[in-house]
N, C-alpha and C positions, 0 to 999 in steps of 0.2 A: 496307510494310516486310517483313510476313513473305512476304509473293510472292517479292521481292527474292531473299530467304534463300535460298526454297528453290528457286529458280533456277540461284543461286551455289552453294548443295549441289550442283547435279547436273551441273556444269561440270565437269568433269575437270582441267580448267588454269584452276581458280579460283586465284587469290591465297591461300594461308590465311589471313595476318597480316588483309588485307582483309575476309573472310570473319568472324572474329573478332571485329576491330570493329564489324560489322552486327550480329554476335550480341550483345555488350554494347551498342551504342547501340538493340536493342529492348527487351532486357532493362531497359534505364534509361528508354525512355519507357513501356513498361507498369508500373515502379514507379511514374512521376509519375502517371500516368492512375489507379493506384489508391491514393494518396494521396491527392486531390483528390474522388477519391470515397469515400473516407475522411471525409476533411473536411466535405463536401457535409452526408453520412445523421448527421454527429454534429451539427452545426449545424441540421439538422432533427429531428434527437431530441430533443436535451437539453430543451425548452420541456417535452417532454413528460411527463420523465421526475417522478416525485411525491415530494414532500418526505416524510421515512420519518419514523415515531415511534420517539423512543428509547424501548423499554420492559423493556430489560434495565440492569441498576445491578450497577457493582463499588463494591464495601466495604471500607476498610482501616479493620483494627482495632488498637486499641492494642495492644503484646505484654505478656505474662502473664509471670512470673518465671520460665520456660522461656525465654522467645524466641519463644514461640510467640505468635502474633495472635489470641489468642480473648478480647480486650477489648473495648471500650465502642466503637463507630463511630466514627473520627476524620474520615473523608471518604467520601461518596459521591456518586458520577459513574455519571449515565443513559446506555446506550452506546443504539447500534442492533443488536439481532437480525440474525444473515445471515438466518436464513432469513426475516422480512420483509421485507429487501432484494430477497433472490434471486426471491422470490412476487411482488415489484412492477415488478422491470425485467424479468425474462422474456420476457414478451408486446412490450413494447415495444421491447428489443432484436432480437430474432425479426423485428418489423414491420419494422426499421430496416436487416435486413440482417445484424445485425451477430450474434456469439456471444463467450462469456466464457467462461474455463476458466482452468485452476490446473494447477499445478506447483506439488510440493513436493518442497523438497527437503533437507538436511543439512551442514550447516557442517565442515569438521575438528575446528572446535569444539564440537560436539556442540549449535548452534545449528539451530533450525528455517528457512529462508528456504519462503516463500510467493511463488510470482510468479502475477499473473495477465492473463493473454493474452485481450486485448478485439479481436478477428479481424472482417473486417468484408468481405461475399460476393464483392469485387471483387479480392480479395488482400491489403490493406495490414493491418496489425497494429499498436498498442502498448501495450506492458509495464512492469509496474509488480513489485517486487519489494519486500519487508519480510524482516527477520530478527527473528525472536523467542528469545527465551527459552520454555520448556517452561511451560505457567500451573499451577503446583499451589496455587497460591491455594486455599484452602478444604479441604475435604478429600478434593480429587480422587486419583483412581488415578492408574499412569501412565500405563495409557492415556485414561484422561478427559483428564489434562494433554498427553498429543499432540494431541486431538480440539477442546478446546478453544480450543487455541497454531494448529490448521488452521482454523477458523473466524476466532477474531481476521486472521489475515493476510486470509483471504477477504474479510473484510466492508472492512478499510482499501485492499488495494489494490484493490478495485471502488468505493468508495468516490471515492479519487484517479484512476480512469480517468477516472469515469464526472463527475467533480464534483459526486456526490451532496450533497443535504444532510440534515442531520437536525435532529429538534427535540426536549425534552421532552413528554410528552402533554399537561402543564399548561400549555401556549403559548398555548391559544387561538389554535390556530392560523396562529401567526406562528413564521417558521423564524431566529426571535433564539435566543441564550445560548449560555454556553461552549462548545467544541469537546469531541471526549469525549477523553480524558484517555490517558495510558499506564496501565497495569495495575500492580498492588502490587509485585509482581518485579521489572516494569521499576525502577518506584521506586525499590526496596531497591538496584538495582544501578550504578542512578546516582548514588546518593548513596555507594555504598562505593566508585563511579570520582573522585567528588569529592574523597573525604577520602585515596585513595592518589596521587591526584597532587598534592594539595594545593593543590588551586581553590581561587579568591576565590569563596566558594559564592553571596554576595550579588550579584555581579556577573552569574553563571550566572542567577539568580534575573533578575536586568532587564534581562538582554540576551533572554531567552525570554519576559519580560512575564509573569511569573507569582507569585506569594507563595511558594509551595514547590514541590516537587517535583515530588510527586505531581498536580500541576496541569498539567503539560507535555501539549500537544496529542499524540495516538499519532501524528499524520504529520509530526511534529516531532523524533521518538524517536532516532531512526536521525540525524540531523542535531547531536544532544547529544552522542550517543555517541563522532562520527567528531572531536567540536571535543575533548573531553576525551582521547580518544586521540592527537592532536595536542599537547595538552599534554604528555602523557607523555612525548610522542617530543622534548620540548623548544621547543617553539613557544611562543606567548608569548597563546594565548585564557584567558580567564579566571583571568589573574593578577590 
């Protein structure tokens, strides 16, 4: 096909429109050929890739008569560390061909979005993207709360490229128990999207399979967010 091409390049009384089309139909069979080998090196990876321990835990605390959270632990949830993450698929990304990289970027809304771009030697690519809230959970600065709102996305959307899984370290190594959860933020802000559009909160509660809130899977977040704003807009979820 590329002989073809550039053959028909150098014809003086090529066809263009002709010509054109040569150029999109190789363009379109080197995207199939590196899709397929896309496919191929993930299909051969993943066996490989290793169930991660969760050894980091978010804490939400009751609030104090400020507002403030510096109460008695009401929930905690074992996340996974990136940088555990990043230390274990590495090498076997790398083996596979394949490479992982982030974009971050800024909402109008003064939202954080994280995307991350799982690129793979042959050409083909796909991306995964989260929108955070800033984490000042605890008594971060703001730049701790930038640093740690880039990590959270980091670890979920490598997490959903890659179908990692995780487990607590008390598993005995079996990769059972909850998924890791949304962050205390998220929390606070689902629950103040609940009560301004005035959700059937209980309904929100068993359509996501969860007791409360703060329970909601983090790659489920974004999916809360776009049904409640759907209500806003007059739709009829979790009436």
């Amino acid at each position: 096909m590329f002989s073809m091409i550039e053959r028909a390049a150098r014809d003086p009384n090529v066809n263009m429109d002709k010509l054109e089309r040569l150029m999109a139909m190789q363009k379109d069979m080197a995207a199939s050929r590196a899709k397929v080998a896309f496919d191929a090196a993930m299909a051969d990876m993943q066996p490989k890739l290793p169930v991660i321990d969760r050894k980091g835990k978010i804490e939400v605390r009751k609030k104090d008569g400020n507002g403030d959270r510096t109460g008695a632990v009401q929930q905690s949830t074992p996340y996974a560390l990136w940088e555990d993450i990043n230390e274990a698929i590495r090498p076997i990304l790398a083996a596979h061909g394949f490479s992982l990289t982030f974009r971050v970027g800024k909402t109008d809304a003064g939202l954080i979005t994280v995307t991350g771009i799982l690129a793979h030697r042959e050409g083909h690519r796909e991306m995964d993207t989260i929108t955070l809230q800033h984490d000042s959970t605890g008594s971060k600065n703001a730049v701790q709360a930038v640093g740690s709102s880039n990590s959270y996305g980091k670890r979920y959307t490598a997490i959903n490229l890659l179908n990692i899984t995780t487990r607590g370290i008390d598993d005995d190594g079996k990769a059972a128990g909850a998924p890791e959860a949304i962050t205390q933020d998220q929390a606070d802000d689902l629950q103040a999207m609940i009560e301004s559009v005035n959700a059937n909160k209980a309904k929100f509660l068993k359509f996501f399979e969860v007791e409360h809130v703060g329970q909601l899977p983090a790659k489920r977040y974004q999916e809360a967010v776009n049904m409640l704003n759907a209500k806003a807009r007059g739709h009829l979820q979790c009436q």
